[in-house]
C-alpha positions as CSV (number, residue, x, y, z in Angstrom):
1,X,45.6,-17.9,-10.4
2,X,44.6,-16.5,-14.1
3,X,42.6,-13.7,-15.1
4,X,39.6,-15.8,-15.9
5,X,40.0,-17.9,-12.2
6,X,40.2,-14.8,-10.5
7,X,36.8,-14.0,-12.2
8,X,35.1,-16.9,-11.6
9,X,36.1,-16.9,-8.1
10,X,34.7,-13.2,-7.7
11,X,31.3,-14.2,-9.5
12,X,31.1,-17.0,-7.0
13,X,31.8,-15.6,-4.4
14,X,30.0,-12.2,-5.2
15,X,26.4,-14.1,-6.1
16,X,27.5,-16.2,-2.5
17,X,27.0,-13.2,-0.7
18,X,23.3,-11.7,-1.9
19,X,21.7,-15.4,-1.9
20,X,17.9,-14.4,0.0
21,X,18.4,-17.0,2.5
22,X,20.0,-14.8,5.1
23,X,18.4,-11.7,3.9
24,X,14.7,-13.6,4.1
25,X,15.6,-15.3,7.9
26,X,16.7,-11.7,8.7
27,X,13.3,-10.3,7.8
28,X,11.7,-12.6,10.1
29,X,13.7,-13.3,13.0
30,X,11.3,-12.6,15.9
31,X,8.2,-11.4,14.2
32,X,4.8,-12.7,15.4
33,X,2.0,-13.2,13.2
34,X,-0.9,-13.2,15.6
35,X,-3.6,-15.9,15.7
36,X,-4.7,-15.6,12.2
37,X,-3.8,-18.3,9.6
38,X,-0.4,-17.4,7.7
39,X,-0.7,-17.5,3.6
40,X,2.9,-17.1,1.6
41,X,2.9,-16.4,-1.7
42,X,6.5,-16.2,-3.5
43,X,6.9,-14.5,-7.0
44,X,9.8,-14.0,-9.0
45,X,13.3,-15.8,-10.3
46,X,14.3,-16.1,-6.1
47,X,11.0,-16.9,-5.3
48,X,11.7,-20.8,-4.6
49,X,14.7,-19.9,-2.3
50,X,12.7,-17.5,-0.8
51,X,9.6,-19.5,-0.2
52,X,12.0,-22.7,1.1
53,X,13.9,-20.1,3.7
54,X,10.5,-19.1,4.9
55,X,8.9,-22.6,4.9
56,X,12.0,-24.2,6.9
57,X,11.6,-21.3,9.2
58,X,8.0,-20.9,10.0
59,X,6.7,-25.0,9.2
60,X,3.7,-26.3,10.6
61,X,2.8,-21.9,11.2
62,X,1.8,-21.7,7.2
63,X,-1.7,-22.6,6.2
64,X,-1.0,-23.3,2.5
65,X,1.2,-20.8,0.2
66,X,1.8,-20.2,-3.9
67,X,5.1,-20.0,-5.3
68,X,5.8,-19.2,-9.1
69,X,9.3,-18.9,-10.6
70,X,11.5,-19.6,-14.4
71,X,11.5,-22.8,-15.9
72,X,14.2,-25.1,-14.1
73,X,14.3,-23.0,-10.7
74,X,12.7,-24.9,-8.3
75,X,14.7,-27.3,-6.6
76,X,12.5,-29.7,-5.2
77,X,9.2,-29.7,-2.8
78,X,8.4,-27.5,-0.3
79,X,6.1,-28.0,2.8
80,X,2.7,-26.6,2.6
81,X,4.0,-24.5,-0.7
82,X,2.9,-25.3,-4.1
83,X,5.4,-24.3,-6.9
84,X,4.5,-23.4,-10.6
85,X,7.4,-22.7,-13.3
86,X,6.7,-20.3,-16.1
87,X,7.8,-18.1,-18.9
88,X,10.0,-15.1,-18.4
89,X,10.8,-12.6,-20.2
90,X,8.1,-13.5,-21.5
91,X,4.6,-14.9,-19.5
92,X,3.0,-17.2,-21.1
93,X,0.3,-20.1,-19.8
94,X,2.0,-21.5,-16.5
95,X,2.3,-17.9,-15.6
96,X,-1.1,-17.2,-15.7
97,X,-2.3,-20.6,-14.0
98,X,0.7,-20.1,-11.3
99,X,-0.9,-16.6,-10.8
100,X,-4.5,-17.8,-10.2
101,X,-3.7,-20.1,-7.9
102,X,-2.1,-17.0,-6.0
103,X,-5.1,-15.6,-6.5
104,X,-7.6,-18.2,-5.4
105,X,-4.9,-19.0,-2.3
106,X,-5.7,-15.2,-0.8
107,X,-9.8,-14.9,-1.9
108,X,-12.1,-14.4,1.4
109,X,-9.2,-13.9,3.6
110,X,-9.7,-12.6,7.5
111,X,-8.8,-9.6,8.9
112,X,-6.6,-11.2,11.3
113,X,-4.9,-13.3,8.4
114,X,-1.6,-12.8,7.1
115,X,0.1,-12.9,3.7
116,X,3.9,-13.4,3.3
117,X,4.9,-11.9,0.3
118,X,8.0,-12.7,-1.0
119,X,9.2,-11.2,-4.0
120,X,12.4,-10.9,-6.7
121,X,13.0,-9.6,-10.1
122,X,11.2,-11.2,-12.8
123,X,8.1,-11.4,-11.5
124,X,6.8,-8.5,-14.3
125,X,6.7,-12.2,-16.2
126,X,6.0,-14.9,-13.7
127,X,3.3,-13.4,-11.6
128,X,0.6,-12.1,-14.3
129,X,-3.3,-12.1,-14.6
130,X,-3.9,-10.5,-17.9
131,X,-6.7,-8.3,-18.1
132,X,-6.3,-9.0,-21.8
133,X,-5.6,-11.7,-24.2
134,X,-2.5,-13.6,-23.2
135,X,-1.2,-13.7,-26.5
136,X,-1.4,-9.7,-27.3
137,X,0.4,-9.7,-23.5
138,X,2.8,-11.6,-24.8
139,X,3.5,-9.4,-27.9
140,X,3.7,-6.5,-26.0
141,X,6.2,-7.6,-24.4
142,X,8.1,-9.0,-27.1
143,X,7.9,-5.3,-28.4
144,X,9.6,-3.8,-25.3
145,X,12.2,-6.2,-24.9
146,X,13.1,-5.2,-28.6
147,X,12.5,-1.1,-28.2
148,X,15.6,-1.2,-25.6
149,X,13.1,0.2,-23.1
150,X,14.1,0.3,-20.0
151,X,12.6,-1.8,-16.8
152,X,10.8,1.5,-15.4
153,X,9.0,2.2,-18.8
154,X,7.9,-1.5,-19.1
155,X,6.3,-1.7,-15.9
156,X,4.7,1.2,-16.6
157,X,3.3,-0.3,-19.4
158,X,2.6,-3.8,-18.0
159,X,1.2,-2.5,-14.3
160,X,-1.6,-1.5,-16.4
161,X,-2.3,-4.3,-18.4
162,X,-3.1,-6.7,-15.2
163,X,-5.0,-7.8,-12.3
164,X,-2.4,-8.0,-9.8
165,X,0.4,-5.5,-10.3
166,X,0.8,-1.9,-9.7
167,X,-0.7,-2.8,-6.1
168,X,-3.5,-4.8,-7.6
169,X,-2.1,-8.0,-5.3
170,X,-2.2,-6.3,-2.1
171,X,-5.6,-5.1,-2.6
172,X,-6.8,-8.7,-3.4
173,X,-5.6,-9.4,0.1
174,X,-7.7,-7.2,1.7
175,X,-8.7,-7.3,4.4
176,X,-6.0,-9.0,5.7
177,X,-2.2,-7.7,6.2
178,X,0.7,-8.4,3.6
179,X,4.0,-8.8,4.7
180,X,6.1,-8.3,1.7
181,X,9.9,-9.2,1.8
182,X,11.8,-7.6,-1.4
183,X,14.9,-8.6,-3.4
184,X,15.1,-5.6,-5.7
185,X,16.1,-6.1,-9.6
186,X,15.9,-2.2,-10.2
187,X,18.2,0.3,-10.0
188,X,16.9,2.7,-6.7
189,X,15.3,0.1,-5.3
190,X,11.6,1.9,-6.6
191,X,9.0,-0.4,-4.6
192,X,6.5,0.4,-7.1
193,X,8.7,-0.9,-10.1
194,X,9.9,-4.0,-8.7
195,X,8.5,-7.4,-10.3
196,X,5.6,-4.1,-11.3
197,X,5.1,-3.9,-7.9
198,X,2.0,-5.6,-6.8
199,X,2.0,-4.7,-3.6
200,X,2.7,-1.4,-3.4
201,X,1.1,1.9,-3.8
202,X,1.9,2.8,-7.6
203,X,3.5,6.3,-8.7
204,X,3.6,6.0,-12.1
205,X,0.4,8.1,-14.0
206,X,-1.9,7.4,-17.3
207,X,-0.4,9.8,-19.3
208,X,3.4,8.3,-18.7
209,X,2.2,5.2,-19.8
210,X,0.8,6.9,-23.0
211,X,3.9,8.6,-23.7
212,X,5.7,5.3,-23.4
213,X,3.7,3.9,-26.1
214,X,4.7,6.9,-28.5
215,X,7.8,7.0,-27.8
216,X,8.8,3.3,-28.9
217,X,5.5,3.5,-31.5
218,X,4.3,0.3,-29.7
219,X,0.9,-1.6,-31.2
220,X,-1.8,-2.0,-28.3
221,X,-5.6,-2.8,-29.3
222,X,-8.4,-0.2,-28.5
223,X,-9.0,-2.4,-25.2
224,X,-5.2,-2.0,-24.2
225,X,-5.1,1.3,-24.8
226,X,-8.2,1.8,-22.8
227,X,-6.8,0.3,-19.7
228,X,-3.7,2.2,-20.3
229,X,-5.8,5.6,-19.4
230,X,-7.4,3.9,-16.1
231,X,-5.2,4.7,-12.8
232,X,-3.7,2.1,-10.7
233,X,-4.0,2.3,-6.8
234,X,-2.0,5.3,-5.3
235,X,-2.3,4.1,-1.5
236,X,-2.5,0.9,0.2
237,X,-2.9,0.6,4.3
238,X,-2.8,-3.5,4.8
239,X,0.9,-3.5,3.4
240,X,4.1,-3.6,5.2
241,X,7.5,-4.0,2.7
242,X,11.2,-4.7,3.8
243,X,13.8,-4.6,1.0
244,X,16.6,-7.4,1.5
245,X,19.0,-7.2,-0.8
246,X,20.0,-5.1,-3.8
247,X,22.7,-4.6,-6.5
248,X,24.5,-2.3,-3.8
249,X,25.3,-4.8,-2.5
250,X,26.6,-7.2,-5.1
251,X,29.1,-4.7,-5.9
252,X,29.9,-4.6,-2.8
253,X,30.3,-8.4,-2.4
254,X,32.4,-8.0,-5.6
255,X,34.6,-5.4,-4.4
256,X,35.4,-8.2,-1.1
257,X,36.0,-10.4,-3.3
258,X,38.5,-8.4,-5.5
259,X,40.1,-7.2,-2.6
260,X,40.9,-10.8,-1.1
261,X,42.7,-11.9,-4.1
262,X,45.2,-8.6,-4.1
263,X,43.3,-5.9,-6.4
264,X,42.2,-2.4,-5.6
265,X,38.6,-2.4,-6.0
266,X,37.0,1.1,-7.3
267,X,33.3,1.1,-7.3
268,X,32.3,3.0,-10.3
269,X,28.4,3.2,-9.7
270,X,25.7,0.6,-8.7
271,X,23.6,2.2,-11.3
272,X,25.1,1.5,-14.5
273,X,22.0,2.3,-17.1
274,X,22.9,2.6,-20.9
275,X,23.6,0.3,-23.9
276,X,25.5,-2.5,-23.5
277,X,27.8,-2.0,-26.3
278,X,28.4,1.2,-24.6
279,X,29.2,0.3,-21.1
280,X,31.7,-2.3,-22.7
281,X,34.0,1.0,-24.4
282,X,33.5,2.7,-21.4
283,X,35.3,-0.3,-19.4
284,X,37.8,-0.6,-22.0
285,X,38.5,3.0,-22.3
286,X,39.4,2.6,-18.5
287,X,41.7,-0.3,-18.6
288,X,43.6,2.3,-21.3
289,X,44.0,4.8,-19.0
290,X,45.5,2.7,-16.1
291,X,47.8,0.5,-17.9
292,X,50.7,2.0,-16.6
293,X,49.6,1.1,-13.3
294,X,52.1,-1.2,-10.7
295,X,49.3,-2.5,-8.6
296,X,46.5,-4.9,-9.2
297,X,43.6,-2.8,-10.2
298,X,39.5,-4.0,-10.2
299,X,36.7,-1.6,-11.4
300,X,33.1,-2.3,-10.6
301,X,29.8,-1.0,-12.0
302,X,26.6,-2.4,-11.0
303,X,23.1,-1.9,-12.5
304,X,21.5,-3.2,-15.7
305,X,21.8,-2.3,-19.5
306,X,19.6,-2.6,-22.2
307,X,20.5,-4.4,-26.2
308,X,18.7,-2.7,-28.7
309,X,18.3,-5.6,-31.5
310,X,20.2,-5.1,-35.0
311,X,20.2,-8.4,-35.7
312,X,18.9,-12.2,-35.1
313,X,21.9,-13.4,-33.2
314,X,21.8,-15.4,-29.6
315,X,23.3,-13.5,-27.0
316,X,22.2,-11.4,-23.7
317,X,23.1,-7.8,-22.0
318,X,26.0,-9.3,-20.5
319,X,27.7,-11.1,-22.9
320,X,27.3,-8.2,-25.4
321,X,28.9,-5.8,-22.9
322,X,31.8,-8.3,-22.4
323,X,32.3,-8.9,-25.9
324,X,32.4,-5.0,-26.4
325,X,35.0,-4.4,-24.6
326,X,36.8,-7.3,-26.0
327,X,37.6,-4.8,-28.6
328,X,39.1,-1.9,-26.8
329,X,41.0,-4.4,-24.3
330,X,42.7,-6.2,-26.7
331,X,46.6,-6.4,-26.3
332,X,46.5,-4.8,-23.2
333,X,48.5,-7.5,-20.9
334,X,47.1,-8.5,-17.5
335,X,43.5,-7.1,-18.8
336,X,39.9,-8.6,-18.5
337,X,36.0,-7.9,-18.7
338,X,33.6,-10.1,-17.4
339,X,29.9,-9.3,-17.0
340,X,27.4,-11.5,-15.3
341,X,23.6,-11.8,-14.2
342,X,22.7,-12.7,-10.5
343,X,20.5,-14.5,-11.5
344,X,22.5,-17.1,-13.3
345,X,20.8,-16.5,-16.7
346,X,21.3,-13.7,-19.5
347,X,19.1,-13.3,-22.0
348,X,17.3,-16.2,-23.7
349,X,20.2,-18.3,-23.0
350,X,21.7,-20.6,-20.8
351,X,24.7,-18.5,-19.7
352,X,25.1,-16.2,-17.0
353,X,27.3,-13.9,-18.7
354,X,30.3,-13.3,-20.8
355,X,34.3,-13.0,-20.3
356,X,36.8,-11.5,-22.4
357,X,41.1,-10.7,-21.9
358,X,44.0,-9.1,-24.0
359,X,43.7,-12.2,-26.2
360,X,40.0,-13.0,-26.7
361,X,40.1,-10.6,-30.1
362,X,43.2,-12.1,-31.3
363,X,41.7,-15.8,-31.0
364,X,38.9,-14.7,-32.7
365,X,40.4,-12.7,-35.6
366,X,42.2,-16.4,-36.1
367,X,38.9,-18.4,-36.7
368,X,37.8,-15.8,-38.7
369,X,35.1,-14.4,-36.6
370,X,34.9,-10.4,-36.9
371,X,33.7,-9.0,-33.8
372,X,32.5,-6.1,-34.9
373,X,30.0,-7.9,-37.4
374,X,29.1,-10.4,-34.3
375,X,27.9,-7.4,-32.5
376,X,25.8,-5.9,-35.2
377,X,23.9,-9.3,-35.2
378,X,23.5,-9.1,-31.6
379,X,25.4,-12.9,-31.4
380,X,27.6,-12.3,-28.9
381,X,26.8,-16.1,-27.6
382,X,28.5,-17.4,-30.7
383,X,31.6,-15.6,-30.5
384,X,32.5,-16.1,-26.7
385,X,31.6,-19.8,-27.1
386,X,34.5,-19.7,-29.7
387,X,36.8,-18.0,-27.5
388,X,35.9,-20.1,-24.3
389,X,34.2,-16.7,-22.7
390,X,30.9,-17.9,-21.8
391,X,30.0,-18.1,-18.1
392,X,27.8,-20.3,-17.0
393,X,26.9,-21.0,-13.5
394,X,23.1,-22.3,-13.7
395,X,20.0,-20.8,-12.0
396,X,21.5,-18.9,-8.7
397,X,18.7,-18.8,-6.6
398,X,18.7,-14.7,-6.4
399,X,18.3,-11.9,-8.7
400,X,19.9,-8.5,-8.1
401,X,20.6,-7.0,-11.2
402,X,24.2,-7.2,-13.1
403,X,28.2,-6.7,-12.2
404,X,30.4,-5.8,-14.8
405,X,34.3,-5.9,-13.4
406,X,37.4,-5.1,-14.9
407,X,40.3,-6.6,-13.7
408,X,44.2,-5.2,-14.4
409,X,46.1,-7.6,-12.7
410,X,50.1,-7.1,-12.2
């Protein structure tokens, strides 16, 4: 096999292994729900495999249940379930109807009802109820994205800015109890950050939030600003939360994987947190210092960088990364980077990630494409369609954060 089959057989069989359909049946094997009636709400980029393991499971048991996930993600119907498709990273219009139809789905509930919440990354986007204008919402947004702030800091920011997050949701559910099953998108697995956490007691304070806002000189009106000095709910008693999957254990599906095709995997850190560009020179600078190696080598770092934008390029996170250390690898023999979303998408674009070997800088230098300008422009898209290094694999069906491997193969 080459370099780039042996990558695409570990991103297979990596994303194989952290799909929610085992992890969801796991989380309800044997649980009763009483005599209430049974609600599920699903939020999030896994939220339609999530809501279909948990329909095929408990049938004719759900009442009725909301599910609300990216453009193109839902795979067909699903029994008692009704399914919206909206904007992310950004929200925009579907989100907010997807949302109130949550909303309405768990008004004047029981006591002895019960809400399955099922929830993945990317429901900071998906699942939203503005408490003001959608389009300043979406601005906001758009501003973060662009700062380079991190997850944590924008869900401090957007926890405060609606109806349901920052444990908003589980308090519309009251009185009745919330089972909420969790596939976590952020690094440490912080209940209260994931998908903003909307049903889950928040820690984050006023005065963080305000700080954020400094920090990245971010433009909020006088009403946004106001709700950023209101608290969000510290304490919930109606919610129960099991996590069921997390970038741990991508990494750890990627390090099988490495290891059945005759490498030595090395877990460097399932909480990879910096700038992409950055992460890509660190890889490289690794592959220099084992070149002299005899045995088949892989190196594994998990977790989720951030772009800040130079430029009006097309690219995403992963695809700068792997185009980054295109540059150090370069002549190197035996020597690749790949990077790759578990979701299936990275960035605003229709590829899951990016590839480069020893040769990618060469092929590019002969088209005349300058890698280090490519960067600057943050159009890292461009430049690994060129050198056949774009990875596609379509919508995944989970969300777990990033892999990044490097693979020295003798």
């Amino acid at each position: 096999m080459t370099l780039r089959e042996d990558a695409q057989y570990i991103i297979k069989e990596s994303i194989q292994k952290v799909l929610p359909d085992e992890a969801v049946s796991r989380a309800l094997a044997g649980r009763e729900f009483g005599s209430g009636r049974l609600f599920v709400v699903a939020a999030g980029k896994a939220a339609w495999q999530m809501a279909k393991t948990a329909a095929d499971i408990l049938q004719d048991k759900i009442t009725a249940g909301v599910c609300v996930t990216k453009y193109e993600h839902v795979k067909g119907q699903i029994q008692h379930i009704e399914c919206f498709e909206a904007g992310h990273p950004v929200p925009d219009e579907n989100s907010f109807i997807g949302t109130q139809a949550a909303i309405d789905l768990v008004s004047n509930l029981q006591k002895e009802d019960t809400v399955i919440f099922l929830l993945s990354g990317g429901g900071s986007a998906l699942f939203e109820k503005p408490l003001i204008a959608g389009e300043e919402l979406s601005d906001i947004t758009r501003q973060l994205l662009a700062s380079g702030a991190d997850i944590t800091e924008m869900n401090t920011i957007r926890k405060r800015l609606s109806a349901v997050k920052g444990g908003r949701f589980a308090k519309l559910c009251e009185p009745a109890k919330v089972f909420s099953i969790v596939l976590s998108d952020v690094l440490g697995d912080p209940l209260d950050m994931i998908a903003s956490g909307p049903a889950y007691p928040d820690a984050s304070r006023a005065e963080q939030a305000l700080s954020i806002i400094q920090k990245y000189n971010l433009h909020l009106s006088d009403a946004a600003l106001r709700l950023m000095e209101q608290e969000t709910p510290k304490s919930l008693s109606n919610v129960e939360t099991v996590i069921t999957g997390s970038v741990r254990n991508l990494c750890s599906a990627a390090a099988e994987a490495c290891k059945a095709l005759g490498y030595a995997p090395v877990i460097l850190t399932d909480c990879l947190s910096c700038e992409a560009k950055e992460a890509g020179a660190f890889l490289a600078a690794v592959a220099k210092t084992h070149q002299t190696t005899d045995q088949s080598l892989a190196f594994i770092a998990g977790g989720e960088t951030v772009v800040h934008l130079t430029g009006t390029g097309k690219g995403g996170r992963n695809q700068e990364l792997a185009l980054a250390a295109g540059l150090g690898i370069a002549g190197l023999d035996g020597t690749a980077v790949f990077s790759v979303g578990s979701d299936g998408t990275d960035g605003p674009t229709d590829a899951a990630g990016g590839y480069c070997d020893d040769k990618t800088k060469e092929l590019l230098d002969q088209k005349g494409i300058d890698i280090y300008a490519i960067l600057q422009d943050n159009n890292a898209y461009y430049a690994l369609q060129e050198a056949d290094g774009l990875i596609m694999t379509g919508a995944t069906g989970t969300n777990v954060n990033d892999v990044s491997v490097l693979l020295i193969k003798r």
